[in-house]
Predicted model as a PDB file, atoms N, CA, C, CB and O in Angstrom, pLDDT in the B-factor column:
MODEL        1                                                                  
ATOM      1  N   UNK A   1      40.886 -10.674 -17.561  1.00 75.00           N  
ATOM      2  CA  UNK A   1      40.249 -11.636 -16.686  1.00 75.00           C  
ATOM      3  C   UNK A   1      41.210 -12.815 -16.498  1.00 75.00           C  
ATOM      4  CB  UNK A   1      38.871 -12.105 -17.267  1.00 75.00           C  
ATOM      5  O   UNK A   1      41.709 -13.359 -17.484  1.00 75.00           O  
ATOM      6  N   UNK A   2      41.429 -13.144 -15.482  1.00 76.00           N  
ATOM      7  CA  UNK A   2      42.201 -14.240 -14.581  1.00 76.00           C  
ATOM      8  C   UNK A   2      41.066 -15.824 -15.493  1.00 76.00           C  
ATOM      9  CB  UNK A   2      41.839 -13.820 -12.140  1.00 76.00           C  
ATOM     10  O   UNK A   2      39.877 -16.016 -15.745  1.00 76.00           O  
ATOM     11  N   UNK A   3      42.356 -16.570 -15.677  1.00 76.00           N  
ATOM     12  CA  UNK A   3      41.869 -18.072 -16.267  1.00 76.00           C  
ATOM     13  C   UNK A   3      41.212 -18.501 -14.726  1.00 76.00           C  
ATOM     14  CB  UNK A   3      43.444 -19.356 -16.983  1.00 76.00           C  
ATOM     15  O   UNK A   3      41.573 -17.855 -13.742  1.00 76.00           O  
ATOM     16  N   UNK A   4      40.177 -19.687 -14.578  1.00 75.00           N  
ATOM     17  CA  UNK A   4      39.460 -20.170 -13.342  1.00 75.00           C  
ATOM     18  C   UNK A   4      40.251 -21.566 -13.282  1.00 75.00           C  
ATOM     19  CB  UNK A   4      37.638 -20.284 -13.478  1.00 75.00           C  
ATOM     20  O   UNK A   4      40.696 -22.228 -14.220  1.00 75.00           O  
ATOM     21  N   UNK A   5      40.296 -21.832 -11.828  1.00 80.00           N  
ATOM     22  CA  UNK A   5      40.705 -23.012 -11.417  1.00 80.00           C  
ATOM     23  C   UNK A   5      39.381 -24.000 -11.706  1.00 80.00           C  
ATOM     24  CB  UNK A   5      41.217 -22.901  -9.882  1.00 80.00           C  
ATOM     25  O   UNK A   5      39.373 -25.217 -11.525  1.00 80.00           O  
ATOM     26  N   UNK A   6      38.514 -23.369 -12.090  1.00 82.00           N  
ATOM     27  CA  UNK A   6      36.989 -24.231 -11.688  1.00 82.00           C  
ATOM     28  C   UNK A   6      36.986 -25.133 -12.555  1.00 82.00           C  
ATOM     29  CB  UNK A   6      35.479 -23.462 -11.792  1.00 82.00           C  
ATOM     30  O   UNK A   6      37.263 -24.727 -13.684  1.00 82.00           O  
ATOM     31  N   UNK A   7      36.742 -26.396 -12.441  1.00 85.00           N  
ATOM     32  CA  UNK A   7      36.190 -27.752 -13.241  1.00 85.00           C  
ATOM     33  C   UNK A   7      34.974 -28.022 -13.590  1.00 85.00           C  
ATOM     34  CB  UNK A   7      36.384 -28.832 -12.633  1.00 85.00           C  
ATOM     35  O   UNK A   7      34.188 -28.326 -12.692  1.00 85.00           O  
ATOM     36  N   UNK A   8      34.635 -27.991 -14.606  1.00 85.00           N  
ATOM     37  CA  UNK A   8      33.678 -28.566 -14.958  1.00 85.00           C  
ATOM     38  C   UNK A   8      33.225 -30.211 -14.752  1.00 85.00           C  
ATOM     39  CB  UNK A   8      33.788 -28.212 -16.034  1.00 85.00           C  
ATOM     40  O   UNK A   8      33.992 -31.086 -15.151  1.00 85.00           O  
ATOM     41  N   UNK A   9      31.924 -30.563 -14.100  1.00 89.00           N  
ATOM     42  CA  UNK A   9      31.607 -32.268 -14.214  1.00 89.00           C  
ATOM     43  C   UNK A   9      32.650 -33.119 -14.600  1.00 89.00           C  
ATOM     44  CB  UNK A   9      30.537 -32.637 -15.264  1.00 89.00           C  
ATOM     45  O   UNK A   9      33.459 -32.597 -15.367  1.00 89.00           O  
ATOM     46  N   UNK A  10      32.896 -34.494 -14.227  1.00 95.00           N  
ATOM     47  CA  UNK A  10      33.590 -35.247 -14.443  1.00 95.00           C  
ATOM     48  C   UNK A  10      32.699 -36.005 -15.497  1.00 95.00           C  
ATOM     49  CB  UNK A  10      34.098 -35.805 -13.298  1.00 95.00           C  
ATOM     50  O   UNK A  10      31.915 -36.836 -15.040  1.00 95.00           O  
ATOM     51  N   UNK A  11      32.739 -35.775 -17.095  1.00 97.00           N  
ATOM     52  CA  UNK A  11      32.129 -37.025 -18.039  1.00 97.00           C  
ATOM     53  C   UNK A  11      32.329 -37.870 -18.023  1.00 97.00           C  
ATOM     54  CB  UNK A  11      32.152 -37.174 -19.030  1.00 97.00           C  
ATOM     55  O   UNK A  11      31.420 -38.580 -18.455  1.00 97.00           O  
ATOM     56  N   UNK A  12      33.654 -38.645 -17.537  1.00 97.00           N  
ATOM     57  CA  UNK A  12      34.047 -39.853 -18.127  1.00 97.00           C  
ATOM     58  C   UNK A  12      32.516 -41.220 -18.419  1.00 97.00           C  
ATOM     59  CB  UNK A  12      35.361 -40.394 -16.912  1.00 97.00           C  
ATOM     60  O   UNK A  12      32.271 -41.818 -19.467  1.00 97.00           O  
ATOM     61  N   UNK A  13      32.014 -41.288 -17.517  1.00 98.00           N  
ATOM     62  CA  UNK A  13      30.927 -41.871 -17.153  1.00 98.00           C  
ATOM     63  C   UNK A  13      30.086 -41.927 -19.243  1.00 98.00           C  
ATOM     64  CB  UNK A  13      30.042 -40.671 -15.567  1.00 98.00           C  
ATOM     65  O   UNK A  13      29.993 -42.779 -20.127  1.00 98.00           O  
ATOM     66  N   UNK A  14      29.654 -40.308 -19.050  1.00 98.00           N  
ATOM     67  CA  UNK A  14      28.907 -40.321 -20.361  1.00 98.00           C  
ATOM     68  C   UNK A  14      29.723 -40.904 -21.210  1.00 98.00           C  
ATOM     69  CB  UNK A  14      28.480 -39.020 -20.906  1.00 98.00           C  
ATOM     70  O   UNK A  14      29.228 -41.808 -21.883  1.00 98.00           O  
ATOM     71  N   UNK A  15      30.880 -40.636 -21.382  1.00 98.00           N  
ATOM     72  CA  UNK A  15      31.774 -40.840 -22.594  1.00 98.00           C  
ATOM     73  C   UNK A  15      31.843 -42.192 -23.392  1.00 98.00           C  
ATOM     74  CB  UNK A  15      33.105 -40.592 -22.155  1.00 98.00           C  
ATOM     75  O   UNK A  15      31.895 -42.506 -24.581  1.00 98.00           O  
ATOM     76  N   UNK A  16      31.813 -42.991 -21.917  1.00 98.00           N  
ATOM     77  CA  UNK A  16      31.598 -44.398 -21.866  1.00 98.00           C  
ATOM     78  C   UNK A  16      30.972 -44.563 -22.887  1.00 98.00           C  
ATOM     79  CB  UNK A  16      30.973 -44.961 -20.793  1.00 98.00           C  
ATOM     80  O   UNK A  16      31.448 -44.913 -23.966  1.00 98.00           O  
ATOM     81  N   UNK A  17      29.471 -44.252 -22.567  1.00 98.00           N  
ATOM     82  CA  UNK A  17      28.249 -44.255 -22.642  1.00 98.00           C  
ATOM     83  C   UNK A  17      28.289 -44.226 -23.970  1.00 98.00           C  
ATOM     84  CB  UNK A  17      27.530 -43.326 -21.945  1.00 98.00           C  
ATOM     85  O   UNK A  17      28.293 -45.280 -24.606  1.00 98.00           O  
ATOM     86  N   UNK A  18      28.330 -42.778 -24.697  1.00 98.00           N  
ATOM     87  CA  UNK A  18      28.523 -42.956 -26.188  1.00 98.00           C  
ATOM     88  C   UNK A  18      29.293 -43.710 -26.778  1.00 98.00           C  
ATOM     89  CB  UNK A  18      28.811 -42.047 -26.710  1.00 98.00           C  
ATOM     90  O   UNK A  18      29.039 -44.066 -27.928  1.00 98.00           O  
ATOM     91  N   UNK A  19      30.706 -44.232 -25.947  1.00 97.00           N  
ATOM     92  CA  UNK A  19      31.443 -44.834 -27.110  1.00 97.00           C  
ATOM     93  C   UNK A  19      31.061 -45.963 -27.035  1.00 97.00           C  
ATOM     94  CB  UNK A  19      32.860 -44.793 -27.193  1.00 97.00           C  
ATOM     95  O   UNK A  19      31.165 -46.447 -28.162  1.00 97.00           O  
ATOM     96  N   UNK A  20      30.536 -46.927 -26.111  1.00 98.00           N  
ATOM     97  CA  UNK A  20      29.415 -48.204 -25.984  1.00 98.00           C  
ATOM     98  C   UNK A  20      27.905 -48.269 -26.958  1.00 98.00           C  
ATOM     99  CB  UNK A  20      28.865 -48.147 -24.305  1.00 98.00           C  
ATOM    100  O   UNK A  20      27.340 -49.239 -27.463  1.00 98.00           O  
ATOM    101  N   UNK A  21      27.491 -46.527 -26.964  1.00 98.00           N  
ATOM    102  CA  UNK A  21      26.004 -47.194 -28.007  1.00 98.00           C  
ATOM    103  C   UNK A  21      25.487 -45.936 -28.487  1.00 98.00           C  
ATOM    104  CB  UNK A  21      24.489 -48.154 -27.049  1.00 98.00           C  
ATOM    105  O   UNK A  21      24.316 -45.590 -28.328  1.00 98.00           O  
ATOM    106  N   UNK A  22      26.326 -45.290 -29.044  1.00 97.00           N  
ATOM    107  CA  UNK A  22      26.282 -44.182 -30.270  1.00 97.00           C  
ATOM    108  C   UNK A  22      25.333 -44.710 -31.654  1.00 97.00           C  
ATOM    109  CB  UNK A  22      28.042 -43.911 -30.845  1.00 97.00           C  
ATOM    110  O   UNK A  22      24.177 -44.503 -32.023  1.00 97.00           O  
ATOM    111  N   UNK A  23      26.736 -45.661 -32.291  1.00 97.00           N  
ATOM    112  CA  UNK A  23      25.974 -46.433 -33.013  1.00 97.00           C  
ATOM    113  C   UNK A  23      23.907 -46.585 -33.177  1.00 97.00           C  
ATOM    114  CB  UNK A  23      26.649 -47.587 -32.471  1.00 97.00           C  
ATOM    115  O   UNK A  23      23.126 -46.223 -34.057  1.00 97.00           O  
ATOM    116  N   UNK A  24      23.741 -47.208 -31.997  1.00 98.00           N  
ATOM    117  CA  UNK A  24      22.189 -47.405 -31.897  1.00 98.00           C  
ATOM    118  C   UNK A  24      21.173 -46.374 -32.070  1.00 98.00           C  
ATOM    119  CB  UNK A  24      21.896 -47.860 -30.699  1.00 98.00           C  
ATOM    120  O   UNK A  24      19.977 -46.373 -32.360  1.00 98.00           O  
ATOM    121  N   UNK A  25      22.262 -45.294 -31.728  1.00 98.00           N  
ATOM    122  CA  UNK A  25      21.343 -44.058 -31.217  1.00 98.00           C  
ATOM    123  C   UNK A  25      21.815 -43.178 -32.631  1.00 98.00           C  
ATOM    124  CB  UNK A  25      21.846 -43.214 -29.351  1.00 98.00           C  
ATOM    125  O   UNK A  25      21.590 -41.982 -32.448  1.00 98.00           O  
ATOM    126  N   UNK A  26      22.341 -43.426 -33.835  1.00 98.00           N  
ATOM    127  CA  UNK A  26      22.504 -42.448 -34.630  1.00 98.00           C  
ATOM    128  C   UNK A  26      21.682 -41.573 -35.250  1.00 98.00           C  
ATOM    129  CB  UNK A  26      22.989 -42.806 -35.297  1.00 98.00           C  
ATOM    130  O   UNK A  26      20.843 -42.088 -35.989  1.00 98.00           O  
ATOM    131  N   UNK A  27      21.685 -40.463 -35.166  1.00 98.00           N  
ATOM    132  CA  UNK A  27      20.907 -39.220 -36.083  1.00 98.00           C  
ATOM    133  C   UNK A  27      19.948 -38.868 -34.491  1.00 98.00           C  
ATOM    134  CB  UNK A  27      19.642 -39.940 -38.000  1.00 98.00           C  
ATOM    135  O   UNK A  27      18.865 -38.321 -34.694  1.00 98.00           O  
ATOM    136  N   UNK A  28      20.175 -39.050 -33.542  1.00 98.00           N  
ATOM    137  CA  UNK A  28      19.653 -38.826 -32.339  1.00 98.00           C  
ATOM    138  C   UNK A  28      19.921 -38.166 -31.435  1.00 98.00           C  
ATOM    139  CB  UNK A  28      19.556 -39.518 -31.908  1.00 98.00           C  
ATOM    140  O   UNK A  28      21.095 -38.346 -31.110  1.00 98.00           O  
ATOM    141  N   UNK A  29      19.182 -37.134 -30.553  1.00 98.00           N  
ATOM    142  CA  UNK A  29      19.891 -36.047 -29.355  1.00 98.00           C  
ATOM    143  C   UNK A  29      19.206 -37.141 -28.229  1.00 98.00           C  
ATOM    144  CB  UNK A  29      19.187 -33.895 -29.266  1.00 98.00           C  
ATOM    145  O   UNK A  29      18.153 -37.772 -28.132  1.00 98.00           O  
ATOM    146  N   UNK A  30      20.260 -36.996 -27.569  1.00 98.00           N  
ATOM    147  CA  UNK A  30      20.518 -37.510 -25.974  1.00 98.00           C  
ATOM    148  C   UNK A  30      21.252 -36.916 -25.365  1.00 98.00           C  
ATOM    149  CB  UNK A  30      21.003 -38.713 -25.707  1.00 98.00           C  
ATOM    150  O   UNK A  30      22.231 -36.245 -25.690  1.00 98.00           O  
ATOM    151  N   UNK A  31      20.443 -37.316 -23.680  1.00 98.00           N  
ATOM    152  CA  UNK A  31      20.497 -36.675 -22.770  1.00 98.00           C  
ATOM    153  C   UNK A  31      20.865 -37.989 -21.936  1.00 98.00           C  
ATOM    154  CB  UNK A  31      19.319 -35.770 -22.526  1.00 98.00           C  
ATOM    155  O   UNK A  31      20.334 -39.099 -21.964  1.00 98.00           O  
ATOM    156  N   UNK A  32      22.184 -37.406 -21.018  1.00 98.00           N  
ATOM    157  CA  UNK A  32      23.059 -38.449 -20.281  1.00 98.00           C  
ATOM    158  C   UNK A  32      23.172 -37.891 -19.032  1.00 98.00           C  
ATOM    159  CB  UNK A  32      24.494 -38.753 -20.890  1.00 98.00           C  
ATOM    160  O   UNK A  32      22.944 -36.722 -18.725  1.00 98.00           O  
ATOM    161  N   UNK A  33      23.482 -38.658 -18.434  1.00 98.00           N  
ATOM    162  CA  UNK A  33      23.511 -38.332 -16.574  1.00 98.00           C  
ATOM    163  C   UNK A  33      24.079 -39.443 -16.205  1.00 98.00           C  
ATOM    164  CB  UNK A  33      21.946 -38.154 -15.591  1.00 98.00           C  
ATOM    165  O   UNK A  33      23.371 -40.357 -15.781  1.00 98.00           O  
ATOM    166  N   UNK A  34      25.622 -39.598 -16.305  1.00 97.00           N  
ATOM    167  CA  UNK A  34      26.605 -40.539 -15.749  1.00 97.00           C  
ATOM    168  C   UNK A  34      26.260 -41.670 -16.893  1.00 97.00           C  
ATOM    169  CB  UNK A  34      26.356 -41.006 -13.977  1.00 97.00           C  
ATOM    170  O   UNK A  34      26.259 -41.147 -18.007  1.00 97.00           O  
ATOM    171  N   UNK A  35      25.922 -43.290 -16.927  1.00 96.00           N  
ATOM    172  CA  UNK A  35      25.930 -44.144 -17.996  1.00 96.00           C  
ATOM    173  C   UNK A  35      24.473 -44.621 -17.900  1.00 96.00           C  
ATOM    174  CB  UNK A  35      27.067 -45.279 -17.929  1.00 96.00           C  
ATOM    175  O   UNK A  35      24.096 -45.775 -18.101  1.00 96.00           O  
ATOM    176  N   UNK A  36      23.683 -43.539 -17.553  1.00 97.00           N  
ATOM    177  CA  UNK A  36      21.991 -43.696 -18.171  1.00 97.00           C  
ATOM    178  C   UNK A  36      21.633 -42.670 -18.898  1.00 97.00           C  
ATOM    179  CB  UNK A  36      20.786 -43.752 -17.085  1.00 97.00           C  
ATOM    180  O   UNK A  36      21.732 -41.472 -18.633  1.00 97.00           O  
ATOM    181  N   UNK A  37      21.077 -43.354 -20.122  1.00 98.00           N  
ATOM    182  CA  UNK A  37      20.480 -42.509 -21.180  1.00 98.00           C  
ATOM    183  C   UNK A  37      19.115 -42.086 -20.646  1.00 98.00           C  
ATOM    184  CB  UNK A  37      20.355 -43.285 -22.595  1.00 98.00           C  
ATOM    185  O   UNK A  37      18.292 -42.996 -20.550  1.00 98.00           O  
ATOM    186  N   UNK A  38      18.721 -40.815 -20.267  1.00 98.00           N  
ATOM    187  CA  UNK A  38      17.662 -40.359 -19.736  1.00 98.00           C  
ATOM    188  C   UNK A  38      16.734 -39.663 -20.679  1.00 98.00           C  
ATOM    189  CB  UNK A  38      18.028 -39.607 -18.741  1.00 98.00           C  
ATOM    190  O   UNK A  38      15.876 -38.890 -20.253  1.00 98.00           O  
ATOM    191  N   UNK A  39      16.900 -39.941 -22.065  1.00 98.00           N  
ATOM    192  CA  UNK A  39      15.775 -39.469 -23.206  1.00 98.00           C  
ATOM    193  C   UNK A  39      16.849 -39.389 -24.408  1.00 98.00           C  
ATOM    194  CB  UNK A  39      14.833 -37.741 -22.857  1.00 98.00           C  
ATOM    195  O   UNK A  39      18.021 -39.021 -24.480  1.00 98.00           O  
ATOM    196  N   UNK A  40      15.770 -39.976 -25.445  1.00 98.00           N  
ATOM    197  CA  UNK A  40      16.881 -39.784 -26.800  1.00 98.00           C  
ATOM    198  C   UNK A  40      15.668 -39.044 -28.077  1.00 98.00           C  
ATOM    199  CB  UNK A  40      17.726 -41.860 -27.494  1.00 98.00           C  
ATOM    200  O   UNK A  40      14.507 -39.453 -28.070  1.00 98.00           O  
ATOM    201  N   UNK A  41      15.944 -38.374 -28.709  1.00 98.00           N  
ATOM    202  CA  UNK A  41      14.600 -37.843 -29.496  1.00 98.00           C  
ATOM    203  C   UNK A  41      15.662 -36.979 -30.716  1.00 98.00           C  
ATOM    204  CB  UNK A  41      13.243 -36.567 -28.278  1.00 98.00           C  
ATOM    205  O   UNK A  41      16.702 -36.322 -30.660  1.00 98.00           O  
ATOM    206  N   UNK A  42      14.388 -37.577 -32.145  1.00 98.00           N  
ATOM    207  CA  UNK A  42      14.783 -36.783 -33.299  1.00 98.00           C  
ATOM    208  C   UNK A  42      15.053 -35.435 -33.268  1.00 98.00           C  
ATOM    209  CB  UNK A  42      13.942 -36.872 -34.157  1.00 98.00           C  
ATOM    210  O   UNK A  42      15.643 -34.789 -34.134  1.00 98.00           O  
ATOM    211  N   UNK A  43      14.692 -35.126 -32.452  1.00 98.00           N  
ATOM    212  CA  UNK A  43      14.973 -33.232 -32.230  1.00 98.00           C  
ATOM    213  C   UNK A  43      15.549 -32.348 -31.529  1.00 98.00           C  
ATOM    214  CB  UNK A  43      14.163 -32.594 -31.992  1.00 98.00           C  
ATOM    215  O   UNK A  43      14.570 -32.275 -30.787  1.00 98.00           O  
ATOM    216  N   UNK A  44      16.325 -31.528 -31.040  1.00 98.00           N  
ATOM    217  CA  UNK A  44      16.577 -30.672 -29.727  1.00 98.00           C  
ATOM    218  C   UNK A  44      15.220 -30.299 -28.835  1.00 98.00           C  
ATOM    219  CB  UNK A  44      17.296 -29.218 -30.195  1.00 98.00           C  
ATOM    220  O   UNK A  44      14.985 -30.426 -27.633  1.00 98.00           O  
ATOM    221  N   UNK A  45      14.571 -29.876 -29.743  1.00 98.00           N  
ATOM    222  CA  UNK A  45      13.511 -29.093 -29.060  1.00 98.00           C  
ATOM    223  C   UNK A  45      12.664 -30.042 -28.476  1.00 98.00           C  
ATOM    224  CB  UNK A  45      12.723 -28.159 -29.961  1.00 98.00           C  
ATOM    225  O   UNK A  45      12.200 -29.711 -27.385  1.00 98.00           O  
ATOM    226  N   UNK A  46      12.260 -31.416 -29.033  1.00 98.00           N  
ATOM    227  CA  UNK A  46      11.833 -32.712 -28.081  1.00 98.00           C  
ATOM    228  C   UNK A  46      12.338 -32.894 -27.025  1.00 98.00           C  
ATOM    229  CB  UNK A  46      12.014 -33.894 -28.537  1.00 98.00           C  
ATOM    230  O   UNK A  46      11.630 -33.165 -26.055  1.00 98.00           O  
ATOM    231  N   UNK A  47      13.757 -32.790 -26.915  1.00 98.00           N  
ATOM    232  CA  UNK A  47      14.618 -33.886 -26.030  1.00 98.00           C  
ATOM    233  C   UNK A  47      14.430 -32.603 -24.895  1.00 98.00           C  
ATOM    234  CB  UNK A  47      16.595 -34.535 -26.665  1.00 98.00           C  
ATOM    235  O   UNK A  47      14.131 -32.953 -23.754  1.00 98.00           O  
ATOM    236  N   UNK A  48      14.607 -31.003 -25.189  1.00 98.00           N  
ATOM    237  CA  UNK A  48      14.575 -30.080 -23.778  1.00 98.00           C  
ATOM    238  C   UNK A  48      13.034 -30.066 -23.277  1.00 98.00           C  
ATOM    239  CB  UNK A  48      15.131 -28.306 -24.075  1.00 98.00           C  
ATOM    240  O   UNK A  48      12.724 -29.578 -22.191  1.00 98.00           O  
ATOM    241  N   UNK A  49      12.085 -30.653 -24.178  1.00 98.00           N  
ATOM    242  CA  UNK A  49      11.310 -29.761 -24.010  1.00 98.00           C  
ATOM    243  C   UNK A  49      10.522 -31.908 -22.793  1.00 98.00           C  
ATOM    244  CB  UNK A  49      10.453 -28.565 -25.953  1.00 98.00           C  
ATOM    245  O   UNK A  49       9.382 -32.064 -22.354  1.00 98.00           O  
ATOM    246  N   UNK A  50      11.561 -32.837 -22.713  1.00 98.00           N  
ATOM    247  CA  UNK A  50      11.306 -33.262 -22.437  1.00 98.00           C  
ATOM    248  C   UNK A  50      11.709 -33.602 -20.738  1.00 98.00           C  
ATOM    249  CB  UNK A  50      11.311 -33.636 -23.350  1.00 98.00           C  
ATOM    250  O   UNK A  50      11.039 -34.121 -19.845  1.00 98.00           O  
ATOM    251  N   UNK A  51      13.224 -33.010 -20.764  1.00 98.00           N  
ATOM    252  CA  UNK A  51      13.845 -32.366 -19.631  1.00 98.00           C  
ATOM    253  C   UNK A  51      13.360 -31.891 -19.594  1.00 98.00           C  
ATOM    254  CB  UNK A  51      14.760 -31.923 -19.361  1.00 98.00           C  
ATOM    255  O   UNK A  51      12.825 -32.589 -18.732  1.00 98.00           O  
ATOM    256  N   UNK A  52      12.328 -30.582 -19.716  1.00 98.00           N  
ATOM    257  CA  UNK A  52      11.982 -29.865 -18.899  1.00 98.00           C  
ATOM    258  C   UNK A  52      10.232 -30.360 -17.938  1.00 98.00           C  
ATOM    259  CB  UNK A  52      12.095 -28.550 -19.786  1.00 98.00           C  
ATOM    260  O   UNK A  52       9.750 -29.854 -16.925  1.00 98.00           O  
ATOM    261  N   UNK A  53       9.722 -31.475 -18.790  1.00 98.00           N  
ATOM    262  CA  UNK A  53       8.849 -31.709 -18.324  1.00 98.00           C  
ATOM    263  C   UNK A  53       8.564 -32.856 -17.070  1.00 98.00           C  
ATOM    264  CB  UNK A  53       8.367 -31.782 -19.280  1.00 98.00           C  
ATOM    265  O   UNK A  53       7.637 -33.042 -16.282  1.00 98.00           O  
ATOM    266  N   UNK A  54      10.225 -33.687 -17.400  1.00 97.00           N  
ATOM    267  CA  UNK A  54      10.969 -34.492 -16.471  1.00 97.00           C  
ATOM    268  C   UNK A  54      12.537 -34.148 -15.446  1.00 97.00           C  
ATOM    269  CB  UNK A  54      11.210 -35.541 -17.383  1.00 97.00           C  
ATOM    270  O   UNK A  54      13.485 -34.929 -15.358  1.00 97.00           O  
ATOM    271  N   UNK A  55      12.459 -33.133 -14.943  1.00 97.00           N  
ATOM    272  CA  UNK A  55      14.066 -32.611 -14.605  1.00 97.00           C  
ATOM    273  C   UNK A  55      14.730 -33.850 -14.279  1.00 97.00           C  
ATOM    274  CB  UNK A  55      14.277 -31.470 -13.226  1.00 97.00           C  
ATOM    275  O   UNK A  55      14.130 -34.799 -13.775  1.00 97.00           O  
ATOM    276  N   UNK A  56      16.047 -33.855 -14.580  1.00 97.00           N  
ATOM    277  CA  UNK A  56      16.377 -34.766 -14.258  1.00 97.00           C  
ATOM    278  C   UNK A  56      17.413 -34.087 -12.692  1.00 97.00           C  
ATOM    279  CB  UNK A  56      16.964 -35.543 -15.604  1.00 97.00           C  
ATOM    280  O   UNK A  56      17.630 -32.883 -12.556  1.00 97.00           O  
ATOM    281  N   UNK A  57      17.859 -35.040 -11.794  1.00 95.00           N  
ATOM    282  CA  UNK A  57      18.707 -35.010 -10.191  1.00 95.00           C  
ATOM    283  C   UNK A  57      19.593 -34.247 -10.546  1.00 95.00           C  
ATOM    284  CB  UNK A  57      19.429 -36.408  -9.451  1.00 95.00           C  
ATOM    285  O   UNK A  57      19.851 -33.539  -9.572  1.00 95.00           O  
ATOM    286  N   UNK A  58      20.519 -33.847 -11.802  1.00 95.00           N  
ATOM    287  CA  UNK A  58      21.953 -33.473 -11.858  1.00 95.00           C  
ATOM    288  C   UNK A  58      21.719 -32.819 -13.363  1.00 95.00           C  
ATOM    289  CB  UNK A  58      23.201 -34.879 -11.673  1.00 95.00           C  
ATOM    290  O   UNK A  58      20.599 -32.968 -13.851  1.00 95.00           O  
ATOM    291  N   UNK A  59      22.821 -32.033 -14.193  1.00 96.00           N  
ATOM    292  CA  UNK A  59      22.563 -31.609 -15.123  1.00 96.00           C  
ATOM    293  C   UNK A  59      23.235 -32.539 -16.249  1.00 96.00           C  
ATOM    294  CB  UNK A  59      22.834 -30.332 -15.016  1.00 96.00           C  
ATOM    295  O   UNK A  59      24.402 -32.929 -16.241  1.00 96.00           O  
ATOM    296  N   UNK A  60      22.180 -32.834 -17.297  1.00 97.00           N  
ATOM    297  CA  UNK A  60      22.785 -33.979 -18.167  1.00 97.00           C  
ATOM    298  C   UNK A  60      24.013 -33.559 -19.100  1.00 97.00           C  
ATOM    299  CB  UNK A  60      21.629 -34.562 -19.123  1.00 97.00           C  
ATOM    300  O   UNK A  60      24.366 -32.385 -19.208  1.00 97.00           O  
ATOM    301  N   UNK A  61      24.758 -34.832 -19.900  1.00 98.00           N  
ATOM    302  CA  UNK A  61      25.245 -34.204 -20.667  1.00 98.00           C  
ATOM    303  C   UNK A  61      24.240 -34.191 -21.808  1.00 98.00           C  
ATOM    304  CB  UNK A  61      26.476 -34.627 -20.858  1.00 98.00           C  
ATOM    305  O   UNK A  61      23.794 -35.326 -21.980  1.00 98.00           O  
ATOM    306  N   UNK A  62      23.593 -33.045 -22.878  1.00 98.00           N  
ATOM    307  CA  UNK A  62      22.810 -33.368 -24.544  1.00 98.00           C  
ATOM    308  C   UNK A  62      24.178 -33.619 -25.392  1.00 98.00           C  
ATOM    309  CB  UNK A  62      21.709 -31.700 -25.405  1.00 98.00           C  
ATOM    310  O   UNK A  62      25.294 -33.142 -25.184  1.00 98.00           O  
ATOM    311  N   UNK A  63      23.768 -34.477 -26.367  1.00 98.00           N  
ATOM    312  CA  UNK A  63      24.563 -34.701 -27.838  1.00 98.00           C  
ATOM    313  C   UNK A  63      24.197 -35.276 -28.810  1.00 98.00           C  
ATOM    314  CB  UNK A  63      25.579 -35.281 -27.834  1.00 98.00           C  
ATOM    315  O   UNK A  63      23.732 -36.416 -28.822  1.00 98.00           O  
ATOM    316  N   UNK A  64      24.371 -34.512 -29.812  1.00 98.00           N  
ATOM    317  CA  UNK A  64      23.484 -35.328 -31.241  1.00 98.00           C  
ATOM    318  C   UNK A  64      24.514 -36.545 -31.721  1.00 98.00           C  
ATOM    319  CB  UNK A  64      23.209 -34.027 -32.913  1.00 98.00           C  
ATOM    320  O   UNK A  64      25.686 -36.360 -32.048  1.00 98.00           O  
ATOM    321  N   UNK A  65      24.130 -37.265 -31.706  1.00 98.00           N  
ATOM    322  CA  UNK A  65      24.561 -38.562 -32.642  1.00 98.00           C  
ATOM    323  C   UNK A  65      25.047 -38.821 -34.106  1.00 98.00           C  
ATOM    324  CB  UNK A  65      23.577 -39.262 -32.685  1.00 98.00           C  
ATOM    325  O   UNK A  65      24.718 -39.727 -34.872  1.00 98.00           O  
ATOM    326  N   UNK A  66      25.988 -37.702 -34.307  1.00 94.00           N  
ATOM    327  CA  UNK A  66      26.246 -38.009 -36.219  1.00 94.00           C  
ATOM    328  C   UNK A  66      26.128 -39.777 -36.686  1.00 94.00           C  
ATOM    329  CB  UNK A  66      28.343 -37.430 -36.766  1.00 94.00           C  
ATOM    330  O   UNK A  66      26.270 -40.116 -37.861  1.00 94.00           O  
TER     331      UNK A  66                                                      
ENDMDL                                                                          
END                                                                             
């Protein structure tokens, strides 16, 4: 199989995001969409099961918070 020219989303935006307020959010899954935190929750299964009850416009970035 041929490597893809295809790109994935541009994060920079999220990246921001965490490296601005990780901290606050530690031991926490969040869900990002450019530099708005669109749900943060003790759990995976909270945070999809909260996307799924709110879609969000675009697909977020999730990440747990060590």
């Amino acid at each position: 199989m041929a490597p893809s020219d295809r790109r994935g989303p541009n994060r920079s935006a999220e990246f921001r995001w965490l490296e601005a307020n990780s901290a606050r959010y530690r031991g926490q899954w969040v869900a990002l969409l450019g530099e708005e935190l669109l749900v943060s929750a003790g759990s995976l299964k909270e945070l999809l099961g909260h996307l799924q009850e709110h879609p969000p416009s675009g697909k977020p970035l999730i990440h747990h918070l060590d």
